[in-house]
C-alpha positions as CSV (number, residue, x, y, z in Angstrom):
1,X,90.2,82.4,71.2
2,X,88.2,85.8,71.6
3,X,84.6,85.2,71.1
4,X,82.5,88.3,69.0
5,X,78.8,88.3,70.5
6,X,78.0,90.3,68.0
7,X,78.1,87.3,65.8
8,X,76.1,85.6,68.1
9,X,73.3,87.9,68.0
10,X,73.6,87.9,64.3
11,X,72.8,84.2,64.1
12,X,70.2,84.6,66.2
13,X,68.8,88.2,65.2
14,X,66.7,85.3,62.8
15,X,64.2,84.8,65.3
16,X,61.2,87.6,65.5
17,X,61.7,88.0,69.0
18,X,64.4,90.1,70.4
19,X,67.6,88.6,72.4
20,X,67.5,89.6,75.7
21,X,63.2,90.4,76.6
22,X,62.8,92.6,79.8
23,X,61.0,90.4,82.3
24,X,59.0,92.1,84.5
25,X,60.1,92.9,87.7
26,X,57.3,92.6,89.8
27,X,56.5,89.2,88.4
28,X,59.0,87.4,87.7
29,X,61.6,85.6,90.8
30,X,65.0,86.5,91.3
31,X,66.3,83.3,89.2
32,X,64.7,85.0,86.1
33,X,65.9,88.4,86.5
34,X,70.0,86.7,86.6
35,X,72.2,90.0,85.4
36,X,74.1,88.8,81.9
37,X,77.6,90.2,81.7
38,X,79.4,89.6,78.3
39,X,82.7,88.0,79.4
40,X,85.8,88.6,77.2
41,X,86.3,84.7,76.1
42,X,83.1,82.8,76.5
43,X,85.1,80.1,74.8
44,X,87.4,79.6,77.5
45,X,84.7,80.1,80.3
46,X,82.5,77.4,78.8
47,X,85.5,75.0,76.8
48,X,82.9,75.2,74.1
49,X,83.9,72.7,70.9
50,X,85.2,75.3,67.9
51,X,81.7,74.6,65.8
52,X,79.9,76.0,68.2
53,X,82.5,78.9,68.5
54,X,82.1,82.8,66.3
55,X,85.0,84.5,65.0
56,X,85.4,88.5,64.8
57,X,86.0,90.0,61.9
58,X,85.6,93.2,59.2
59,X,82.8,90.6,58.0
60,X,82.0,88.4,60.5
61,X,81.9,84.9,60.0
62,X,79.6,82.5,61.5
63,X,80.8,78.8,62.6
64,X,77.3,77.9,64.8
65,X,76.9,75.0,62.1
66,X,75.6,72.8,64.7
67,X,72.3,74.7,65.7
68,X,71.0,75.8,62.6
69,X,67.5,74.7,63.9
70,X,64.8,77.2,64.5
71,X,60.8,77.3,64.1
72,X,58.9,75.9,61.2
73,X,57.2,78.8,59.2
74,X,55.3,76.8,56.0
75,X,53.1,74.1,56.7
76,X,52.5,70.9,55.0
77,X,49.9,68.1,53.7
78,X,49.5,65.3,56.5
79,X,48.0,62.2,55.6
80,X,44.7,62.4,57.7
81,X,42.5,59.1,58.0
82,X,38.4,59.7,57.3
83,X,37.4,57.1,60.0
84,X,38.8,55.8,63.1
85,X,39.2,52.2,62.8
86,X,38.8,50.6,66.3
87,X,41.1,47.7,67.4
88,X,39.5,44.3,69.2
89,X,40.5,45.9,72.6
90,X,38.7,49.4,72.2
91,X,35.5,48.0,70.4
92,X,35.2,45.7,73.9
93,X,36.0,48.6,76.0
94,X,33.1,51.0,74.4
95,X,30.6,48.4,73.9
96,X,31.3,47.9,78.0
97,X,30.7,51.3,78.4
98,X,27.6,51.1,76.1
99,X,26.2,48.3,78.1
100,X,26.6,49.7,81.0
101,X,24.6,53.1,79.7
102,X,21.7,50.4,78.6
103,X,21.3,49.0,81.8
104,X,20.8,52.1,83.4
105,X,19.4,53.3,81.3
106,X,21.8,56.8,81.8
107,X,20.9,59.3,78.7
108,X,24.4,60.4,78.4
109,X,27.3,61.0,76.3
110,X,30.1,59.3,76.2
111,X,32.8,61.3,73.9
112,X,36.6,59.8,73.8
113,X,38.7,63.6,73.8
114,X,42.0,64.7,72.7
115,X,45.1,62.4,71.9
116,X,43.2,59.2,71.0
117,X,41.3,60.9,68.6
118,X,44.3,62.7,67.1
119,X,46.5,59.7,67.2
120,X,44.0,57.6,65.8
121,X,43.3,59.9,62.8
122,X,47.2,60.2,61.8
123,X,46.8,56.7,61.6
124,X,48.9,55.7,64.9
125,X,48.2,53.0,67.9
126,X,47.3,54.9,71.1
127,X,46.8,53.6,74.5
128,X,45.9,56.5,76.5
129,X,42.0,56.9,76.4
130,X,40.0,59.9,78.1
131,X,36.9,59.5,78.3
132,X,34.8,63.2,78.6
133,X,30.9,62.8,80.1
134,X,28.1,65.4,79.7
135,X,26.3,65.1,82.6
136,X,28.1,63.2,85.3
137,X,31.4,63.2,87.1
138,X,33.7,60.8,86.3
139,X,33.9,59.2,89.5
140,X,30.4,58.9,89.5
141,X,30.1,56.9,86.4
142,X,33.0,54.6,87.3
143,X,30.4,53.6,90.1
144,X,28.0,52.7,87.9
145,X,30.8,50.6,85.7
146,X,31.5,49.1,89.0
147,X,27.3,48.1,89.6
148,X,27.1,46.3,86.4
149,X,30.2,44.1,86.7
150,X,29.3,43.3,90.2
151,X,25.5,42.6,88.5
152,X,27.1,41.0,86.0
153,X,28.9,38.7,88.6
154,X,32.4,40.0,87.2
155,X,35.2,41.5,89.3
156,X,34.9,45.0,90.1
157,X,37.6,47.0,89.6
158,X,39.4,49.8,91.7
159,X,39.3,53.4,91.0
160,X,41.3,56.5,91.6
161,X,40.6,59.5,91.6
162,X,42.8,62.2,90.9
163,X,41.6,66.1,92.7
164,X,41.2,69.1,91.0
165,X,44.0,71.8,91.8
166,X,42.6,74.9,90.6
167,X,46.1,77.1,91.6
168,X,48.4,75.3,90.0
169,X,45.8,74.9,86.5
170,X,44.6,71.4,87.4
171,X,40.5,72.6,87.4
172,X,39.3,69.1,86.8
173,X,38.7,66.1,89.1
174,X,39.8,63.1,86.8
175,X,38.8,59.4,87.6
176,X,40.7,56.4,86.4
177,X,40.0,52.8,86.6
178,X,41.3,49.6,84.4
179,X,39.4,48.0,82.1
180,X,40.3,44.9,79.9
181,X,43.5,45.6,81.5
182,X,43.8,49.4,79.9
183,X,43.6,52.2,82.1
184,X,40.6,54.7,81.4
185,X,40.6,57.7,82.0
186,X,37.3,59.8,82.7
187,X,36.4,63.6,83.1
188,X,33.2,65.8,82.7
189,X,32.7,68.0,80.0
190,X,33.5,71.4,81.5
191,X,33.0,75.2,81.1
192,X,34.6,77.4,83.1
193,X,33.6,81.4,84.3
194,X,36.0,83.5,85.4
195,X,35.3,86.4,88.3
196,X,36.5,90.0,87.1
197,X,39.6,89.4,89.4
198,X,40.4,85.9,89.7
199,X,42.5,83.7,87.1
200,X,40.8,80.4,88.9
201,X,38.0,80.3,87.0
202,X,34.8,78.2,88.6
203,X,33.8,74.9,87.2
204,X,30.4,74.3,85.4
205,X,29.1,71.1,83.8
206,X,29.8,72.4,80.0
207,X,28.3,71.3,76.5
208,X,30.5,69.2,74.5
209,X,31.3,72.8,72.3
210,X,32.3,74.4,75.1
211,X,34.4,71.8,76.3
212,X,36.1,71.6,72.9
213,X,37.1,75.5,72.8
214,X,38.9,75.3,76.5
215,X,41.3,72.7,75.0
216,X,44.7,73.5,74.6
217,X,44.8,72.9,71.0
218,X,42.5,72.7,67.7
219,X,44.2,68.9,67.0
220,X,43.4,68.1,70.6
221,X,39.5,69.2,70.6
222,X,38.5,66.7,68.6
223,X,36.2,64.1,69.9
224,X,34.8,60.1,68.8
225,X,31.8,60.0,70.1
226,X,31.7,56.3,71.3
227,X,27.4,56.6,71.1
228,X,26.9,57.5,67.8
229,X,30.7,56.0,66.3
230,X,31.4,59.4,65.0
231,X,34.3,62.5,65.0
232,X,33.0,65.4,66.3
233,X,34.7,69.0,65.5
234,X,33.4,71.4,67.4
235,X,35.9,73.6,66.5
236,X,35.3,73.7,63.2
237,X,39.2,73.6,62.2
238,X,40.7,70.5,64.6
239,X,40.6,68.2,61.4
240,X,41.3,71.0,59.2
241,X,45.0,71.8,61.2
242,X,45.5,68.5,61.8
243,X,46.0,67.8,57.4
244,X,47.8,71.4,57.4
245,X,49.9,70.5,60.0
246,X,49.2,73.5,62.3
247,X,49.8,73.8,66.1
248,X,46.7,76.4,66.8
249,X,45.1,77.0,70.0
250,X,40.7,77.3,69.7
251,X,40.2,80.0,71.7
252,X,43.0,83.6,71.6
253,X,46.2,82.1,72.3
254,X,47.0,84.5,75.7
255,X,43.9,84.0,76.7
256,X,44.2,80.0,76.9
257,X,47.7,80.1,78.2
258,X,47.3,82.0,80.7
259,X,44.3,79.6,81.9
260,X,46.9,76.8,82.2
261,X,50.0,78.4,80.9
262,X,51.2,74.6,80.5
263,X,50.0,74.3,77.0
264,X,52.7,76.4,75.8
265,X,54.9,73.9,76.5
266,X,52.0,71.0,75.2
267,X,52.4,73.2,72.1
268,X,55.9,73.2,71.7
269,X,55.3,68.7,72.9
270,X,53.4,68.5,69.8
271,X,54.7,71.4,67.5
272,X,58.1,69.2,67.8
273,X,56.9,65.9,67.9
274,X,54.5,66.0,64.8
275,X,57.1,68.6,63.2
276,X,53.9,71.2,62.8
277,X,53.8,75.2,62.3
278,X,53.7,76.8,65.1
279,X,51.0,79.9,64.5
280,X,52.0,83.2,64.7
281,X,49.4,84.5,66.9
282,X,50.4,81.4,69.4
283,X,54.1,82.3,69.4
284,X,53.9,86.1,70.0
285,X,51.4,84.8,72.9
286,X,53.8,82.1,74.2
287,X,56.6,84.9,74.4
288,X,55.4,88.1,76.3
289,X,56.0,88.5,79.4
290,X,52.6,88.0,80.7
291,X,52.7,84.4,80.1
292,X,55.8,83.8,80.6
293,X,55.5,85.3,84.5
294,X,52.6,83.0,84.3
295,X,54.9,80.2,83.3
296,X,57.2,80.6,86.3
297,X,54.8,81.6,88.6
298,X,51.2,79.1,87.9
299,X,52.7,75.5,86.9
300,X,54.2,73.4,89.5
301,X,57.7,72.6,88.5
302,X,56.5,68.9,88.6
303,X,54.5,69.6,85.5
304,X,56.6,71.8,83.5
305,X,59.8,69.0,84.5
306,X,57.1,66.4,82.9
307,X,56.2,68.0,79.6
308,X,60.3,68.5,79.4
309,X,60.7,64.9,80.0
310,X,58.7,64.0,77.4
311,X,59.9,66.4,74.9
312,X,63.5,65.1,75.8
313,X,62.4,61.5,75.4
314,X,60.6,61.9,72.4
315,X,61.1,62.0,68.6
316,X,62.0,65.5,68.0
317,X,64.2,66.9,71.1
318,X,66.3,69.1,69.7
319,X,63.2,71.2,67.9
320,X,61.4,71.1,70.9
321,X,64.4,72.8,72.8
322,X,64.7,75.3,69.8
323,X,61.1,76.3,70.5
324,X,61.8,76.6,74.0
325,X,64.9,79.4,73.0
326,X,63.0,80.9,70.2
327,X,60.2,81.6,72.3
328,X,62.8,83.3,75.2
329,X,61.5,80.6,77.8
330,X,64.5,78.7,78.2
331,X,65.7,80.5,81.4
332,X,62.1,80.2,82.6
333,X,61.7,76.4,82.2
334,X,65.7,75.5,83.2
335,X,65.4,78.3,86.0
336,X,68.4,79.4,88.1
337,X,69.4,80.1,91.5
338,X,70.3,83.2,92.3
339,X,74.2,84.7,92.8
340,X,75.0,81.6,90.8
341,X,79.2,81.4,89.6
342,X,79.7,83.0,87.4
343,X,77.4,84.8,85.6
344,X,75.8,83.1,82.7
345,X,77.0,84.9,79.8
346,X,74.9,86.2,77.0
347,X,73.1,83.5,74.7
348,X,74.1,80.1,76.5
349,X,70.8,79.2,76.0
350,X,71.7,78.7,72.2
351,X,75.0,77.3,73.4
352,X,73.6,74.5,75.3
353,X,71.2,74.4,72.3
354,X,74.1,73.9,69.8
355,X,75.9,71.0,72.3
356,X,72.8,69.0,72.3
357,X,72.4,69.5,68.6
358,X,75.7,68.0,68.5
359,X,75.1,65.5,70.3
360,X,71.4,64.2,68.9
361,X,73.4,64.0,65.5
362,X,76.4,61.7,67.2
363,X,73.8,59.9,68.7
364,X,72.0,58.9,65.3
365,X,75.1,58.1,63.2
366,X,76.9,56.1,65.2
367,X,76.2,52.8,64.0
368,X,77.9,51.2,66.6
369,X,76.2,53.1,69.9
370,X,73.1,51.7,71.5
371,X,71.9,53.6,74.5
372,X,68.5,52.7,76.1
373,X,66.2,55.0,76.6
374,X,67.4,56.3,79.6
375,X,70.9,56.8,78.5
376,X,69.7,58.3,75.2
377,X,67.5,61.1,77.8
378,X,70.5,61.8,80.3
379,X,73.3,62.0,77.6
380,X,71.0,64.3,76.3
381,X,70.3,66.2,79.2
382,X,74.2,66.2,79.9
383,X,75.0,67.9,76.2
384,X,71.7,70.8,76.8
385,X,73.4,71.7,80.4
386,X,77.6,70.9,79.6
387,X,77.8,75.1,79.3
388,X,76.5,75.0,82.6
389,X,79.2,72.4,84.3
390,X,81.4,75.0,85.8
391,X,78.3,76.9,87.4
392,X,77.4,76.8,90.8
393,X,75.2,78.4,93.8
394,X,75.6,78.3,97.5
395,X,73.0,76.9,99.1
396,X,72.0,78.2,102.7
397,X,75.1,76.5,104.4
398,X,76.8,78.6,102.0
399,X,78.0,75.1,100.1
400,X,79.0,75.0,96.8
401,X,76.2,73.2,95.1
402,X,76.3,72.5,90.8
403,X,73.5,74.4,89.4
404,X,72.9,71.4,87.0
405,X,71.8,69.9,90.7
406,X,69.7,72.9,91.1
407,X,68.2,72.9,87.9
408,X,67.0,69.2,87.7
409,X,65.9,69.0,91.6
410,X,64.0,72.3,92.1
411,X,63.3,74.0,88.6
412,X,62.1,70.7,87.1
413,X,61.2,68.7,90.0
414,X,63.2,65.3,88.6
415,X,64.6,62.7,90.1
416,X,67.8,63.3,92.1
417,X,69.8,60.1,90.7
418,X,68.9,62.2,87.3
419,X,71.0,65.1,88.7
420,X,74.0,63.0,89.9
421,X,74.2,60.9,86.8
422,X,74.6,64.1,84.5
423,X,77.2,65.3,87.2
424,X,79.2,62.7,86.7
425,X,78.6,62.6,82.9
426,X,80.1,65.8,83.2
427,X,82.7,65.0,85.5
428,X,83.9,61.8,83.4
429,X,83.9,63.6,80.6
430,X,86.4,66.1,81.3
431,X,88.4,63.2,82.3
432,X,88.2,61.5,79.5
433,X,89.0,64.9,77.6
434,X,92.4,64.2,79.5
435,X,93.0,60.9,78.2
436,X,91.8,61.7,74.5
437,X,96.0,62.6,73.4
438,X,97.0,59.9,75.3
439,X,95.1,57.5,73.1
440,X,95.0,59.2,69.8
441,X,98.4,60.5,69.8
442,X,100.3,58.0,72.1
443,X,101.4,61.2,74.8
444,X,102.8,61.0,78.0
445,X,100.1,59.9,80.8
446,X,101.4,62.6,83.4
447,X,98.7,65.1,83.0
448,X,96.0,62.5,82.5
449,X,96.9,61.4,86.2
450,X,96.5,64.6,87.3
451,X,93.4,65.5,85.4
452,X,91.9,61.8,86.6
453,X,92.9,62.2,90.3
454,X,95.0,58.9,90.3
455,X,98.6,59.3,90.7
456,X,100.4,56.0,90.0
457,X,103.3,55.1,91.7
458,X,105.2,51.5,90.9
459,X,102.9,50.9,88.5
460,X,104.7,49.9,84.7
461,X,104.4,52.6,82.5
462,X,102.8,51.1,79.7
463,X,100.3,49.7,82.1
464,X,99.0,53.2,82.9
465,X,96.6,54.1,80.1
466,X,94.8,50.8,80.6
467,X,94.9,51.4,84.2
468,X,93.8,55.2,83.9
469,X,90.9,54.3,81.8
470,X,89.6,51.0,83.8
471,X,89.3,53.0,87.2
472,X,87.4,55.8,84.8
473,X,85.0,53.2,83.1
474,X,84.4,51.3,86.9
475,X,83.5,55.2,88.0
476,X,81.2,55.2,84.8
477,X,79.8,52.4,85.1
478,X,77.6,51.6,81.9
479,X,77.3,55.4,81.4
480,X,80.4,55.2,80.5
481,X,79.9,55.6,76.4
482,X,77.6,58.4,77.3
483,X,80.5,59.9,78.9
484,X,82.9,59.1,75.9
485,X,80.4,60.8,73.6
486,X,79.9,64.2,75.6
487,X,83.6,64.0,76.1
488,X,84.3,64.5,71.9
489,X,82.1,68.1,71.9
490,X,84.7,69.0,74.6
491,X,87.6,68.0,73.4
492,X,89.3,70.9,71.3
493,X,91.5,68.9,68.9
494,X,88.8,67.0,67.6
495,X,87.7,69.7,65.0
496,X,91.3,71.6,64.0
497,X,89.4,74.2,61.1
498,X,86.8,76.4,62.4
499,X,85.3,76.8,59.1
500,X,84.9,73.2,58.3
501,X,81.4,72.5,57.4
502,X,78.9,70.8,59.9
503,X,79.0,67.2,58.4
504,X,82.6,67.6,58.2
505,X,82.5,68.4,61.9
506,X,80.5,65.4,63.1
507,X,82.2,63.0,61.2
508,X,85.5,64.0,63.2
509,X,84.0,63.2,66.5
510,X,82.0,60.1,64.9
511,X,85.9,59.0,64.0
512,X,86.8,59.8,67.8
513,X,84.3,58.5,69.4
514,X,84.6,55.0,67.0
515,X,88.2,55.0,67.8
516,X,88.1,55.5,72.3
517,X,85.3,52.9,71.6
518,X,87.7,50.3,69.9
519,X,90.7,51.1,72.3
520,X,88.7,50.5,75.1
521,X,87.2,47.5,73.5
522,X,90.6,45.3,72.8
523,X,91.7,46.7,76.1
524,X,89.3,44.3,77.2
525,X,87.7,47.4,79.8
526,X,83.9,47.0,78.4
527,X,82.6,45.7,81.5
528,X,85.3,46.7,83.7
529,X,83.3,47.6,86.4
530,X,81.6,43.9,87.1
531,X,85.1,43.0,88.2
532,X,85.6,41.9,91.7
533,X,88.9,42.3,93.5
534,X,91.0,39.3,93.6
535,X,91.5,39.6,97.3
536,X,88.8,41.0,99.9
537,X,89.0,43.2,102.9
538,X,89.8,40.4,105.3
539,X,92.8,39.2,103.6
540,X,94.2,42.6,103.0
541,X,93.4,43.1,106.8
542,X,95.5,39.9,108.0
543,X,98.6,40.3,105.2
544,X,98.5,44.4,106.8
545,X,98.5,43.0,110.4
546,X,95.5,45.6,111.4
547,X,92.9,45.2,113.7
548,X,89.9,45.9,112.3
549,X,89.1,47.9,108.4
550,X,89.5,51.8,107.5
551,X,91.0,54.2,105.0
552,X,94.2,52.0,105.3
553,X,92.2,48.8,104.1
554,X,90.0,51.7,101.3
555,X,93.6,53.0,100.4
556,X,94.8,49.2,99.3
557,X,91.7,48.4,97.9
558,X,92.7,51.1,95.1
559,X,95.9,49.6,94.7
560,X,94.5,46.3,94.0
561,X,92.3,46.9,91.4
562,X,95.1,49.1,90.0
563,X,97.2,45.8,89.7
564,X,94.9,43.9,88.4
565,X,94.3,46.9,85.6
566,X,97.8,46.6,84.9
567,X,98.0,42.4,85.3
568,X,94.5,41.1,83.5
569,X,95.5,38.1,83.5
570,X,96.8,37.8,87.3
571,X,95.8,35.0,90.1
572,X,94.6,36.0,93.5
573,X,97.7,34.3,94.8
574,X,100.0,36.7,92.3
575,X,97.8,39.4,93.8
576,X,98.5,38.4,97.3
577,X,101.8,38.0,96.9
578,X,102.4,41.4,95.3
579,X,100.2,43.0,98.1
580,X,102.7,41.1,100.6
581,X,105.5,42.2,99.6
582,X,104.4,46.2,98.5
583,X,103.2,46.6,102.0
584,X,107.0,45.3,103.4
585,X,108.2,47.8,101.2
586,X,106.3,50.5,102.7
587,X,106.8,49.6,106.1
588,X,110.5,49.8,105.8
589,X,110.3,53.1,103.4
590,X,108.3,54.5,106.5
């Protein structure tokens, strides 16, 4: 089916920012500046599921029901606490620190910043304490913790200390030691000034005001100060957009991204995760091309794949990744390599949008699927990049490498088991595409052997299914209802009427997905892969009559497990005896 981009830009003509920005040339790397080409049927290029499909017409219609999510415009009342009550463990941790400024008598400040405060006002638990001095280094005043427990005749405890990077926007030397087995934490207060041509701005000892207005955000300047057991706002509007709901930065928004362009994506973090408006100012900011070259060329890849990792692992992903295309930084976050095959077409970022959409909802209403977290994140990460599945670079061997591979090793600096997981999501998806008729409408297994790589020879034909779809789930492994999920946004029979509605939509693959599960299930192939093989490489090597093991001994290996597939309830003399007598049969075929 023909695809009209027009409709596509019509659905996303919503946003104030215009489809396709003109990067800058001289800014911007070749991975950004990817020519678009509009292909004649994106829909068969990408196999994209019929909701996420347009139609052409006198008056087009659009079927994008599944990513109807863009930016928050009003803002709201949020319940916002007076006083921050202090649990046992923080009230021993400040009067600790208290003690120790007694003792030394030290006349300084000791402010907790940022998150605590924030989290604490909402009304939520919060672990993660930094602690902001006025007139020391952080360092320096762990040493003196250190003096008074080793005065004290208590353990002293280690302490790391974590350099300043002032290229890649790290300006502060941060200090971190455990106490009352919580992590701390602790930073100077800071100023910065900038030289007329530098962006690396030199480090001063700041006041506490000063310190508040280079934060990334109003909600994050606020401080408790632990001497005086009080919020502090130096801002004069933290507490004041924390009850409206408002994701403001303290200072001009281009001015403090392009200090540490990383808080645009800390704004879209917490613009998502607290479902807060994102300011107008802040989003025309975020989206020029001055900060987004800043973006791609400022922030290590490690931190920008971090603050993705969190937004995918947290409450909110799929706003957080609308942000991300609304703010025309998708490309530059999930950066290409260049030549890559083919060309991306025009808005897959809103397509791999729309699949993961798809896919949060699946994940929420099925009653039945429970993912960790790290099954929730990759399935996830495998719906955002399916458009992508097809698309690959050669690397400089000039080997065909997955740009999914590319995009999670180099443009977010993950891990690379992350990348070969969501390969292989990919991979056993379209298998199990393959295997969808078989199960739903009883067809012929032919093509699903093709499609699966396992041609099965001698094996009973109503054997084959379960056989097909064991050697798929020991591939799987327990990934393998991640798979089945991506699996129903590709399948194209799943939704039959383009204009049924959105909730219509998901319940069809809900029903799929419920009924692969329950096949699979009284096939007795949940845990396939644990299964050992009845008979070992010796034995096959001494029935075979070979000298020592290789692809001959691999090659029967296969063979095993597929009997044992199609005989669950065989013996390993049945199976010895069967691999007997199918290698005789061989030898005298050959």
């Amino acid at each position: 089916m023909k695809v009209a981009l027009g409709a596509h830009r019509l659905f996303i003509s919503k946003s104030r920012f215009p489809l396709s920005p003109r990067f800058p040339r001289s800014h911007l790397p070749l991975p950004f500046l990817l020519p678009i080409p509009i292909p004649v049927k994106l829909s068969t290029l990408l196999n994209l599921p019929k909701t996420l499909r347009c139609r052409s017409s006198a008056s087009p219609s659009i079927s994008l029901n599944c990513c109807r999510a863009t930016m928050a415009t009003e803002a709201m009342t949020v319940l916002v606490k007076d006083k921050i009550d202090l649990t046992e463990k923080e009230s021993l941790i400040f009067n600790r620190l208290k003690e120790v400024l007694q003792h030394f008598n030290l006349n300084t400040q000791l402010r907790v910043a940022g998150g605590w405060v924030r989290d604490k006002l909402l009304g939520k638990d919060c672990y993660d304490i930094d602690i902001a001095i006025d007139n020391m280094l952080g360092r320096e005043f762990c040493e003196k913790i250190n003096e008074y427990l080793s005065k004290s005749g208590e353990d002293i405890q280690g302490v790391g200390v974590i350099q300043s990077n002032p290229d890649q926007s790290k300006h502060l030397e941060t200090a971190r030691m455990r106490l009352y087995d919580l992590w701390i934490d602790f930073v100077n207060l800071r100023a910065e000034d900038y030289a007329e041509n530098s962006r690396i701005p030199t480090m001063r000892f700041g006041t506490a005001e000063e310190d508040a207005y280079r934060r990334d955000l109003t909600i994050n300047s606020l401080f408790y100060n632990i001497n005086t057991d009080s919020i502090e706002d130096f801002t004069g509007r933290g507490i004041a957009d924390l009850k409206s709901g408002k994701i403001v930065t303290p200072l001009p928004p281009k001015e403090t991204f392009l200090d540490d362009p990383l808080r645009v994506l800390r704004a879209i973090r917490f613009g998502a995760r607290f479902s807060f408006v994102l300011d107008e100012a802040l989003k025309e900011a975020a989206a020029s091309d001055e900060v987004r070259a800043a973006i791609a060329d400022k922030i290590s890849r490690e931190r920008i794949g971090h603050e993705v990792d969190l937004m995918i692992g947290g409450n909110q992903p799929v706003k957080a990744v609308t942000y991300i295309c609304d703010l025309l930084l998708f490309w530059v976050v999930f950066s290409l390599p260049p030549n890559v095959e083919p060309l991306i077409p025009e808005a897959c970022d809103r397509l791999c949008l729309g699949y993961m959409e798809v896919a949060w909802s699946l994940i929420q209403s099925l009653e039945s699927l429970t993912l960790n977290d790290e099954q929730r994140r990759l399935c996830l990460y495998a719906a955002l990049f399916l458009p992508l599945r097809n698309t690959i670079y050669r690397d400089n061997k000039n080997r065909k490498v997955p740009a999914v591979d590319y995009i999670f090793r180099t443009s977010l600096k993950l891990k690379a088991k992350d990348a070969e997981t969501v390969i292989s999501i990919h991979r056993m998806s379209e298998k199990f595409v393959s295997l969808i008729p078989c199960i739903m409408f009883e067809k012929d297994v032919q093509s699903a052997e093709i499609h699966c790589g396992h041609i099965l020879i001698d094996v009973p034909e109503n054997s084959k299914l379960r056989i097909l779809i064991g050697l798929l789930l020991r591939e799987t492994k327990d990934f393998w209802r991640v798979a089945l999920l991506v699996s129903t946004l590709l399948h194209p029979d799943v939704s039959e009427h383009e204009s049924s509605g959105k909730d219509i939509q998901l319940e069809k693959r809900r029903q799929t997905f419920n009924l692969l599960e329950d096949v699979i299930s009284k096939l007795g192939l949940e845990n396939i892969w644990e299964t050992k093989p009845l008979v070992n490489g010796q034995e096959i090597i001494k029935v075979l009559n070979l000298q020592r093991g290789g692809p001959i001994v691999k090659e029967w290996q296969q063979k095993i497990m597929e009997w044992q597939l199609a005989h669950p309830a065989g013996t390993a003399d049945e199976c010895l005896e069967w691999l007997t007598e199918a290698s005789a049969k061989r030898v005298k075929m050959v």
